[in-house]
Backbone bond lengths (Angstrom), bond angles and torsions (degrees), N, CA, C in turn:
res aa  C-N    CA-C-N  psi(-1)  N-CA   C-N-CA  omega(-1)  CA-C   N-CA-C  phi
1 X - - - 1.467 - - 1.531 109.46 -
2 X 1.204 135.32 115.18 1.245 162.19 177.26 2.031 100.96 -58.86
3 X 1.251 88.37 176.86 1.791 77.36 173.91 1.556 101.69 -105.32
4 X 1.388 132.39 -27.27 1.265 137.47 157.77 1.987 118.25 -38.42
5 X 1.061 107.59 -47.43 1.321 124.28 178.06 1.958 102.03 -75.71
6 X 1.359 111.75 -42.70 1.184 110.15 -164.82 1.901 102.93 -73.12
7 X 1.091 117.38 -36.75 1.741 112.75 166.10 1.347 91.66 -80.72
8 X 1.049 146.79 -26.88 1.630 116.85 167.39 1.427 125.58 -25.80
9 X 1.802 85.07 -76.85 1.482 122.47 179.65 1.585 107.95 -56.92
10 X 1.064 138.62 -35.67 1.689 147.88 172.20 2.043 92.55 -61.61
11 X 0.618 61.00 -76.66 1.824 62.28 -169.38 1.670 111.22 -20.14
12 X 1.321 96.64 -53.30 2.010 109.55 171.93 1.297 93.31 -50.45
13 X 0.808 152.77 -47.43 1.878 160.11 -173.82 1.097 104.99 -69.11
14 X 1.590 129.33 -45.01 1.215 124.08 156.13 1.970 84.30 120.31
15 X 1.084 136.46 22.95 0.946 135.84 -175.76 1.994 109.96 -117.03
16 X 1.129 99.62 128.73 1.611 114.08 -170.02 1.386 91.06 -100.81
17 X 1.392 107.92 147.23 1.290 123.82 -148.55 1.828 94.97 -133.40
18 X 1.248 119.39 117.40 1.480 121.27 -177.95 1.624 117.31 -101.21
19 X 0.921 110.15 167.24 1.911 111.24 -177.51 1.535 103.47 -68.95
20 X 1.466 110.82 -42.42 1.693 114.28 179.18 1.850 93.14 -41.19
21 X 1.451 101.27 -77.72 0.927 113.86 -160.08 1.928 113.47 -42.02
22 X 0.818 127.49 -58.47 1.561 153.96 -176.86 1.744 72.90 -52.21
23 X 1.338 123.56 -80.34 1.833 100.18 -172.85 1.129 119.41 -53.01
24 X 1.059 149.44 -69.90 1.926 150.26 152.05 1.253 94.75 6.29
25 X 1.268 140.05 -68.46 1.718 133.39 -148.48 1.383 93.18 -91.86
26 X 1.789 132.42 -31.21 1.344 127.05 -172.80 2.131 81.06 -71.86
27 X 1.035 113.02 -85.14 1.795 102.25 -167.53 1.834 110.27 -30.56
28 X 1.411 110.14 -28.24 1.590 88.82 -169.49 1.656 98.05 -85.59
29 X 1.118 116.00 -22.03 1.629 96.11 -179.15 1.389 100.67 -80.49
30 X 1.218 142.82 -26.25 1.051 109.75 -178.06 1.597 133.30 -88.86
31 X 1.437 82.10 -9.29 1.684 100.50 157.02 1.648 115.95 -58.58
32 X 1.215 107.54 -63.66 1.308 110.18 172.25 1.509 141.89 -51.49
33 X 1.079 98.45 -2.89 1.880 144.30 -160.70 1.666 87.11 -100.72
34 X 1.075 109.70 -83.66 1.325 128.36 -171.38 1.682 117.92 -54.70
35 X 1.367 109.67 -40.12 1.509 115.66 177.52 1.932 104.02 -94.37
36 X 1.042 127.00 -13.87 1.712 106.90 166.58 1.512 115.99 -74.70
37 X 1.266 119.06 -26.03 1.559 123.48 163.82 1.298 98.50 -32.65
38 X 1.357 120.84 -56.03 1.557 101.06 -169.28 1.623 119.53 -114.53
39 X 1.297 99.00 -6.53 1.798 110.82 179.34 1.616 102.51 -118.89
40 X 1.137 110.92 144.74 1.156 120.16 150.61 1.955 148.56 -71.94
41 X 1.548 83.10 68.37 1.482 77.27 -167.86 1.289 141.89 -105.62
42 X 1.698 84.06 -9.82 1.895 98.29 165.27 1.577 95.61 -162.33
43 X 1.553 106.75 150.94 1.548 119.26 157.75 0.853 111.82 -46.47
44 X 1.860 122.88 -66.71 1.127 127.59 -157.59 1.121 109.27 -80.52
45 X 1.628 112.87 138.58 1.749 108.95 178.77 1.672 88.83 -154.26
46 X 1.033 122.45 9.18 1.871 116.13 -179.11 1.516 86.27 -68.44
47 X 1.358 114.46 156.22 1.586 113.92 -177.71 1.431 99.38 -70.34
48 X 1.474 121.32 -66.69 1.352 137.89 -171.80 1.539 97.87 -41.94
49 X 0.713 136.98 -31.14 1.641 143.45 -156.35 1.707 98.45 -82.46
50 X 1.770 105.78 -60.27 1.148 131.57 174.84 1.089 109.51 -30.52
51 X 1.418 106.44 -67.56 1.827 116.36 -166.31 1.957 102.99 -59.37
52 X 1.355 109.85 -38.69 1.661 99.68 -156.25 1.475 75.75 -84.33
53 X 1.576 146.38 -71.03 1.425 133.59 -125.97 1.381 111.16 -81.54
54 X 1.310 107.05 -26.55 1.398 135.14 -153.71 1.479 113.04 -85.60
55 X 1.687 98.53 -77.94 1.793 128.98 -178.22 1.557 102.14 -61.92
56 X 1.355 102.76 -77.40 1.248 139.42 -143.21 1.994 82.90 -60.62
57 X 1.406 103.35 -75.26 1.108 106.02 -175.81 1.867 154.51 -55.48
58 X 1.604 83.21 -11.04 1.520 117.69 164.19 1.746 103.15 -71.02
59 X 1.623 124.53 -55.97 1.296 116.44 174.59 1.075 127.73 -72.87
60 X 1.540 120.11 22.88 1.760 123.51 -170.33 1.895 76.91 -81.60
61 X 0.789 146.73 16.05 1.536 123.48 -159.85 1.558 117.81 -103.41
62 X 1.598 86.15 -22.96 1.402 113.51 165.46 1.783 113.52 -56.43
63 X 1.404 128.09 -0.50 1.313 118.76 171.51 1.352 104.88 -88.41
64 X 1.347 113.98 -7.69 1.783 102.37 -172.58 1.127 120.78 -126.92
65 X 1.558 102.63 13.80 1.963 111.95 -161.54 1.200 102.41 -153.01
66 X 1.370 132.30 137.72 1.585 117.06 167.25 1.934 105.11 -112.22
67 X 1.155 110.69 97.98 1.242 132.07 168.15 1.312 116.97 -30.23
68 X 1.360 103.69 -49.55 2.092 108.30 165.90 1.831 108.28 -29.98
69 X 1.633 94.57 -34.24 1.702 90.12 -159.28 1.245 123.83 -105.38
70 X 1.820 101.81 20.99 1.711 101.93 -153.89 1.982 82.96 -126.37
71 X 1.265 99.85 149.75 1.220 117.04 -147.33 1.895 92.48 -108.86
72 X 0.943 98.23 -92.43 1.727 118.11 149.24 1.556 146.30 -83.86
73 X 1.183 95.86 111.81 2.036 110.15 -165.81 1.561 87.60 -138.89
74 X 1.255 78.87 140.01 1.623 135.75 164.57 1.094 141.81 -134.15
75 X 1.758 117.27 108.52 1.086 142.79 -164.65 2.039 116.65 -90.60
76 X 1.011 85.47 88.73 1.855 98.54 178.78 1.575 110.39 -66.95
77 X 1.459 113.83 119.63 1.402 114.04 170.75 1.097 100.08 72.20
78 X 1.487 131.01 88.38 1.510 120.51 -163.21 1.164 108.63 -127.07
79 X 1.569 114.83 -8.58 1.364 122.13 150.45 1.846 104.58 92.31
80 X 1.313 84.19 -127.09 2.133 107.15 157.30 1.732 106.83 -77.90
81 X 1.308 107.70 4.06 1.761 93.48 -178.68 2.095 107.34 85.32
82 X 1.237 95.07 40.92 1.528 117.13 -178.07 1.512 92.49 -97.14
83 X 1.387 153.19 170.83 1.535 88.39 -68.78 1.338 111.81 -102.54
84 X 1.430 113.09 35.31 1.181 94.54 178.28 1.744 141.99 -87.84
85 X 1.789 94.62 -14.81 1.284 100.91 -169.77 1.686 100.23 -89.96
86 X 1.729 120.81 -10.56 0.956 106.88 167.73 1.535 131.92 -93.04
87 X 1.764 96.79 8.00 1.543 98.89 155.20 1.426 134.99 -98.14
88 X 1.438 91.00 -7.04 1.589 111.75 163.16 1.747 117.77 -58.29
89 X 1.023 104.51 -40.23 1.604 132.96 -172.61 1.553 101.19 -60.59
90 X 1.923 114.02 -45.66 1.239 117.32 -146.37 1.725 103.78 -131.65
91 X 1.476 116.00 22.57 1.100 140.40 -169.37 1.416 112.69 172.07
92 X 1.386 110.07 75.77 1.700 128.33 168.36 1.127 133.58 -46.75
93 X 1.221 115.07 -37.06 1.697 122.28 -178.21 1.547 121.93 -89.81
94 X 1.274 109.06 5.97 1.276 134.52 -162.95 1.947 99.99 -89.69
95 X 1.623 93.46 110.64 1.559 88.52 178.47 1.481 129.56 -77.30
96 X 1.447 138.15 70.07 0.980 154.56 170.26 1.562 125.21 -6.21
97 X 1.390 158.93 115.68 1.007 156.85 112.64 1.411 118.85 -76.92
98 X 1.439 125.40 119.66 1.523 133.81 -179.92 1.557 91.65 -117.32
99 X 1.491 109.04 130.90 1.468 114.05 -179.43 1.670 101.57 -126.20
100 X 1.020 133.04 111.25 1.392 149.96 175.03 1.654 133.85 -125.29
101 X 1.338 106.60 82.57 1.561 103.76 168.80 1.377 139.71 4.01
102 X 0.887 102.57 -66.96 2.266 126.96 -155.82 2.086 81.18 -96.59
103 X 1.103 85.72 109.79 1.491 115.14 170.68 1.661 113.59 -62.28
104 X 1.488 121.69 -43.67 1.634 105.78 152.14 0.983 127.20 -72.34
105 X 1.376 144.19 -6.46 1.303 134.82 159.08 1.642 120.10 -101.49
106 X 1.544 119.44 10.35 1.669 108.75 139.39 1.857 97.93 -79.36
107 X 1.536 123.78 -28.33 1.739 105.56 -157.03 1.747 78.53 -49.11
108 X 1.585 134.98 -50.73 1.313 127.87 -132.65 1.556 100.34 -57.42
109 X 1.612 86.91 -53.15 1.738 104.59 -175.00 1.598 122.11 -50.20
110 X 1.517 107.43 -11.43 1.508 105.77 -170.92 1.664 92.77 -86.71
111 X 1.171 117.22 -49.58 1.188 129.65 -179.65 1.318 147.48 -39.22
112 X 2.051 91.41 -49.91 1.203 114.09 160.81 2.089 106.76 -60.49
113 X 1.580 102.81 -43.91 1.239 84.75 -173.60 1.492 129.21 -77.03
114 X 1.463 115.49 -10.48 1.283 128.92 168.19 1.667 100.57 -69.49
115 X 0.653 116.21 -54.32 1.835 111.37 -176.48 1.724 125.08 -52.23
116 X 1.337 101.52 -45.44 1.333 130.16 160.51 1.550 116.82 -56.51
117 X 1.279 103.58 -40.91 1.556 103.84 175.80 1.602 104.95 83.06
118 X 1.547 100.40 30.18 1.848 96.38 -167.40 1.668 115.69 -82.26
119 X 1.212 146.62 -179.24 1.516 130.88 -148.55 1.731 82.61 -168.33
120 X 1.347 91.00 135.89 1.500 103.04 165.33 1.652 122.71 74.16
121 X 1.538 110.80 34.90 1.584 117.79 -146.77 1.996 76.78 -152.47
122 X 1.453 84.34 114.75 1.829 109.74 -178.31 1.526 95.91 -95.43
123 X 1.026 117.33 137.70 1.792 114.44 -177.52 1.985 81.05 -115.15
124 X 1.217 125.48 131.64 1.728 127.82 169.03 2.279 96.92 -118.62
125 X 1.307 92.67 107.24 1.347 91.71 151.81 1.340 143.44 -94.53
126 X 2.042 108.44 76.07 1.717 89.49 -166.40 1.976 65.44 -147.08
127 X 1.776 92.75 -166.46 1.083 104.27 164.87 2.046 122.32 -102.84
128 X 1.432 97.40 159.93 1.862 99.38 -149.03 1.530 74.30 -70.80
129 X 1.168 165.53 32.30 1.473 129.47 168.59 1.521 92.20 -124.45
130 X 1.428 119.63 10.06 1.577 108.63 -177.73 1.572 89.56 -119.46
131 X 1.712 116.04 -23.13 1.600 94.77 173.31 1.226 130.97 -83.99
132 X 1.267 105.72 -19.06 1.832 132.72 158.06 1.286 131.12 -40.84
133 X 1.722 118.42 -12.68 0.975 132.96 -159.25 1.537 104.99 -98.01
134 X 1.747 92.26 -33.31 1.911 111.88 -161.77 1.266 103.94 -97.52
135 X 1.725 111.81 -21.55 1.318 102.25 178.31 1.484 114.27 -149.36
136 X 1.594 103.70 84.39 1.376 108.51 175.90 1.125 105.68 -95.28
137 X 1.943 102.80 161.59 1.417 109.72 -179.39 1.510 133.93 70.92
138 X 1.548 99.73 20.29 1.545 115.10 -171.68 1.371 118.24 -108.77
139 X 1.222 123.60 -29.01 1.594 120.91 163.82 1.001 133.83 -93.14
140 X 1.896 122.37 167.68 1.353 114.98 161.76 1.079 133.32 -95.94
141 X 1.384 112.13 -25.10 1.435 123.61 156.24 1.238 131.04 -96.93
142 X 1.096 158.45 -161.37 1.453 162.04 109.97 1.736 110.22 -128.69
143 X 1.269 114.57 133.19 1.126 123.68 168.14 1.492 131.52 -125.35
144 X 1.592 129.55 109.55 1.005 126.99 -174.01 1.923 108.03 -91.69
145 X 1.010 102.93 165.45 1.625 121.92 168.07 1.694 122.15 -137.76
146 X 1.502 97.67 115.74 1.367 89.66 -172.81 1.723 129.64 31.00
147 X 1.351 115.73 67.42 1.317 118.03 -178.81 1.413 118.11 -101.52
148 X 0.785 94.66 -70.66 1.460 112.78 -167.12 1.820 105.45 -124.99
149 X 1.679 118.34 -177.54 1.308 138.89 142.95 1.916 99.32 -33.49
150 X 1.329 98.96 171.96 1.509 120.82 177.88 1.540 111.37 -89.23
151 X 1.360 106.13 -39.55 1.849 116.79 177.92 1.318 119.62 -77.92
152 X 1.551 103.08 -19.27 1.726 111.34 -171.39 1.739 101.01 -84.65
153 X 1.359 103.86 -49.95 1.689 126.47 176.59 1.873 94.75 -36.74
154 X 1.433 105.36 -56.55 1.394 89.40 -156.69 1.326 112.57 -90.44
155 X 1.171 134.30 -16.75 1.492 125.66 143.24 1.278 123.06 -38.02
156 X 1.261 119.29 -54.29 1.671 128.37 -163.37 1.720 85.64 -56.77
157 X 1.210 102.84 -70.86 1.566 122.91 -161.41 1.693 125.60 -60.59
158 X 1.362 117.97 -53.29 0.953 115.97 -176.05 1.717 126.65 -47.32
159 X 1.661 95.33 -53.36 1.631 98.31 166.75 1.595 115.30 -44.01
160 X 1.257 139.74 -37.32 1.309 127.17 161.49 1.255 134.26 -41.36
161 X 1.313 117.52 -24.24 1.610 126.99 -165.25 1.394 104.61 -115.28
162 X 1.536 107.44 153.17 1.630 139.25 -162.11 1.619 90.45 -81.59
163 X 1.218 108.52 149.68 1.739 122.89 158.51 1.237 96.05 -34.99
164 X 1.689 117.95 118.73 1.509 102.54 147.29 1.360 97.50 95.80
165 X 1.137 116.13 6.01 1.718 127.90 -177.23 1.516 93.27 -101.86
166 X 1.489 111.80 151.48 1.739 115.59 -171.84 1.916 89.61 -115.39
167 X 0.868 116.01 163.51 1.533 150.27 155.19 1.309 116.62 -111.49
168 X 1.834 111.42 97.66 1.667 115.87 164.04 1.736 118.04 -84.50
169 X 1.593 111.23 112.92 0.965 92.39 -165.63 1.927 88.22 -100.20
170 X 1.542 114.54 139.73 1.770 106.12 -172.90 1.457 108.23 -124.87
171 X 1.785 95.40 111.38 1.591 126.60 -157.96 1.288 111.63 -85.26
172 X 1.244 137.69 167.23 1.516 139.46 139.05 1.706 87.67 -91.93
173 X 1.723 120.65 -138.20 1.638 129.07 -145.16 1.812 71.96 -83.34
174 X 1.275 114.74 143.35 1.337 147.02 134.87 1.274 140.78 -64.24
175 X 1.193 105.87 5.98 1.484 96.54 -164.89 1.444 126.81 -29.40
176 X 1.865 115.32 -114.71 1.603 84.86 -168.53 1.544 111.56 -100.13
177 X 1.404 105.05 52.30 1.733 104.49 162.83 1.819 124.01 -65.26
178 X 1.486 115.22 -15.69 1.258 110.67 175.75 1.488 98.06 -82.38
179 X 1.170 142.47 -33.78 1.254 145.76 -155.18 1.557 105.88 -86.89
180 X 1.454 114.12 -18.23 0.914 113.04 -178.11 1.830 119.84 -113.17
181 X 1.509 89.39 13.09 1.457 102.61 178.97 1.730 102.17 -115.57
182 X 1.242 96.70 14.94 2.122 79.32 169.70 1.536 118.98 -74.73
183 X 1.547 124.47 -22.99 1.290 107.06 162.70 1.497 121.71 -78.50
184 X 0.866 105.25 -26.20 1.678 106.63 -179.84 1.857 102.80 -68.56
185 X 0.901 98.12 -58.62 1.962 84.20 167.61 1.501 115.29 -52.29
186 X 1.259 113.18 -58.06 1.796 101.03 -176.62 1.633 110.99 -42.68
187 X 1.386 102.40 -59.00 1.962 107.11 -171.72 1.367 98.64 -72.49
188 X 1.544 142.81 -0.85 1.584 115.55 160.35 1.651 109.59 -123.86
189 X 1.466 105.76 39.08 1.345 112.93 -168.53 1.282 150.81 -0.82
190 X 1.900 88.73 86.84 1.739 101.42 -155.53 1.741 92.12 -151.05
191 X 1.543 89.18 168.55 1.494 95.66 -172.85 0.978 118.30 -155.18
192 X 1.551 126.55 132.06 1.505 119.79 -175.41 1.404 117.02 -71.77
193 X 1.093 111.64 125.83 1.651 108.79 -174.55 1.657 95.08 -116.99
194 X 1.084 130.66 11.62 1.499 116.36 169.15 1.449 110.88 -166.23
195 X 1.506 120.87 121.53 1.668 113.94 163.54 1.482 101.04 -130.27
196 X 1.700 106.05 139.48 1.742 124.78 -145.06 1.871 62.29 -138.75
197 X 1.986 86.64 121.63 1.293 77.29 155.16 1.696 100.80 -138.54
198 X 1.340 125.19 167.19 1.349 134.64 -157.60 1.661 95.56 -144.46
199 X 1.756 92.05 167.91 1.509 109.33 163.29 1.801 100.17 -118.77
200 X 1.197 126.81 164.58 1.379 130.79 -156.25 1.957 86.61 -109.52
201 X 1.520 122.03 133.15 0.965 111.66 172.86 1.524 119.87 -65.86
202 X 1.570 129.19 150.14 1.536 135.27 173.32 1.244 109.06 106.32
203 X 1.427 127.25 -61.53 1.115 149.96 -136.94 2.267 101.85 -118.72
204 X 1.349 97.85 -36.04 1.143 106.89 -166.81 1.777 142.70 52.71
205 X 1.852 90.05 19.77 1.312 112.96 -174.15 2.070 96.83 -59.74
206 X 1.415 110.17 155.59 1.740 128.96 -178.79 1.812 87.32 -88.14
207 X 1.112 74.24 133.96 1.782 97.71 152.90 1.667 119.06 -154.30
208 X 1.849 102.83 153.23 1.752 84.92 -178.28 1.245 84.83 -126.58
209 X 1.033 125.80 158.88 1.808 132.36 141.12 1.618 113.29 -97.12
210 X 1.138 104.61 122.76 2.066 115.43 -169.32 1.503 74.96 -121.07
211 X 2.199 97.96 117.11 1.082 89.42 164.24 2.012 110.82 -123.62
212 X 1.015 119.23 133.97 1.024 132.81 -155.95 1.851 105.81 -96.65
213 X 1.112 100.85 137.18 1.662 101.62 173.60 1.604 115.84 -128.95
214 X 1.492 111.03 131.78 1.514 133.82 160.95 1.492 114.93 -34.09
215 X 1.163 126.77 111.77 1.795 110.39 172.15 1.212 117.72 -129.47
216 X 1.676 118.51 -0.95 1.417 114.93 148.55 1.803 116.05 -160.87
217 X 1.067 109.30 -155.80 1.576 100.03 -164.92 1.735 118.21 -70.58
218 X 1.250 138.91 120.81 1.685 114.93 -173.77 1.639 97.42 -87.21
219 X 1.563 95.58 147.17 1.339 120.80 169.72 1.748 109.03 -55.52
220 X 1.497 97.19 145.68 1.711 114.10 -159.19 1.328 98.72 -73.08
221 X 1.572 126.97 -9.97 1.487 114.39 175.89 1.605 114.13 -63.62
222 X 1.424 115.32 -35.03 1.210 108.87 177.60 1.604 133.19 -101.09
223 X 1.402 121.06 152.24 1.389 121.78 10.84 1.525 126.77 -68.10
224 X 1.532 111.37 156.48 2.032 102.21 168.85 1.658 92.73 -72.05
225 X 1.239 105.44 174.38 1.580 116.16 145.51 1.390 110.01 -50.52
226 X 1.241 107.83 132.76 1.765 122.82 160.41 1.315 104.90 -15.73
227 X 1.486 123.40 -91.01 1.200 120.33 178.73 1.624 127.91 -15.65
228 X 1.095 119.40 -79.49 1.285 110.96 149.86 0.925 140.29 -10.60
229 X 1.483 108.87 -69.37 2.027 107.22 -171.76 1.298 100.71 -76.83
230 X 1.644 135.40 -7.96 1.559 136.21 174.08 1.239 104.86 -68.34
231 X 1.820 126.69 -60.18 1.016 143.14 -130.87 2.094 92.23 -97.74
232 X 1.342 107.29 -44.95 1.337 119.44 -176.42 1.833 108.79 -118.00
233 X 0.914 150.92 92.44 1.397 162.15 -140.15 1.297 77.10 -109.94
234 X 1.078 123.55 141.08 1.568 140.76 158.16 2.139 110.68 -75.58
C-alpha cells in the first residue's frame, strides 16, 4: 500500500487524511526504520508493507467504535505503539494509555512520542496483569492486537474496563477462539456483542475485530499471575 492508496483506502473508513498527519506517519516510519536495526520491533519494515499492516490496519477499528466518543483507551501489548500511537495521530483528544512489557520498546514509544510532539499518551512499562491490579475499572475501551489466545486476552483485559466498557480484541482468522472463550466470559462477566470481520485491501489478508463488552463488576481474583492463566486458561 503506497501512501496515495493509503488515503484512498482511509476515506472508505470515512477518515480524512491531513498533511500534518501524512508527515507524523512519514517521521514514524522512519523512525521505526531506523530503530529495528538495532531492536527488535517489528518484521515488517518494507514501507508499503508498513502503511497496509501497520497504519492502515491499526484504523480498521474504526468499523466498530467511534473514537470521537471514547474518552479513555488502552492499548495492551502495544508493541511499536500499533495501534495505539497510530490512533493517537488520527484522533487527538483521545486519552491514551500504551502498556508494553520489553523496556526497549516503550524507550521507542517515548521517543516516537516526543518527536511527534504527541500530548496525552501514558507510556506504562510493566506487565497488563500486574497493572490491572492498581487500576481496575478505569477505561472505556481496551484494545488488543494480536496478543495472545481469545480466553487469555479476556482475563488480562477485562478487569481494566468500566461497566459498560467494551474490549476490542484485533484478529487475523479466528477460528474456534470464540468457542473457546465462553467460560472466560461467564467468570469475567462479559460478552461479545459484535464480530466485524473484513479482508485487508491489496493483499486480501482476513481480519476480525471481536468486540466484547463489560456488564458487571469482575471478581478481585482476577487477573491470576501469568503463569496461571498460561498454564490453566480459564
Amino acid at each position: 500500500m503506497n501512501k496515495k492508496e493509503f488515503v484512498e483506502h482511509l476515506k472508505k473508513l470515512k477518515i480524512d487524511v491531513s498533511n500534518d498527519q501524512l508527515l507524523k506517519l512519514d517521521k514514524y516510519y522512519k523512525m521505526l526504520k531506523d530503530w529495528n536495526n538495532n531492536i527488535n520491533l517489528t518484521r515488517i519494515i518494507e514501507e508499503n508493507e508498513v502503511y497496509l499492516k501497520h497504519f492502515y490496519d491499526s484504523l480498521t477499528i474504526v468499523k466498530v467504535i467511534d473514537l470521537n466518543q471514547i474518552n479513555e483507551l488502552c492499548d495492551v501489548g502495544t508493541g511499536a505503539g500499533f495501534p495505539g500511537l497510530i490512533l493517537k495521530i488520527f484522533f487527538p483528544e483521545l486519552n491514551i494509555t500504551l502498556i508494553e512489557s520489553q523496556t526497549k520498546k516503550t524507550k521507542f514509544l517515548n521517543e516516537v512520542i516526543k518527536v511527534l510532539k504527541l500530548k496525552k499518551v501514558n507510556v506504562v512499562n510493566d506487565r497488563v496483569e500486574n497493572y490491572a491490579k492498581k487500576n481496575k475499572g478505569f477505561f472505556d475501551i481496551i484494545i488488543v492486537r494480536a496478543l495472545s489466545q481469545l480466553p487469555i486476552i479476556i482475563e488480562l483485559c477485562i478487569p481494566l474496563l468500566k461497566i459498560n466498557g467494551c474490549l476490542i480484541a484485533m484478529k487475523g482468522k479466528i477460528n474456534g477462539e470464540i468457542i473457546n472463550s465462553v467460560n472466560a466470559l461467564k467468570m469475567l462477566n462479559s460478552k461479545i456483542v459484535k464480530v466485524e470481520k473484513f479482508k485487508l485491501p491489496i493483499n486480501n489478508n482476513e481480519r476480525s475485530l471481536i468486540v466484547i463488552k463489560k456488564n458487571k463488576t469482575t471478581n478481585s481474583k482476577y487477573p491470576r499471575f501469568f503463569t496461571k492463566i498460561k498454564k490453566n486458561p480459564l
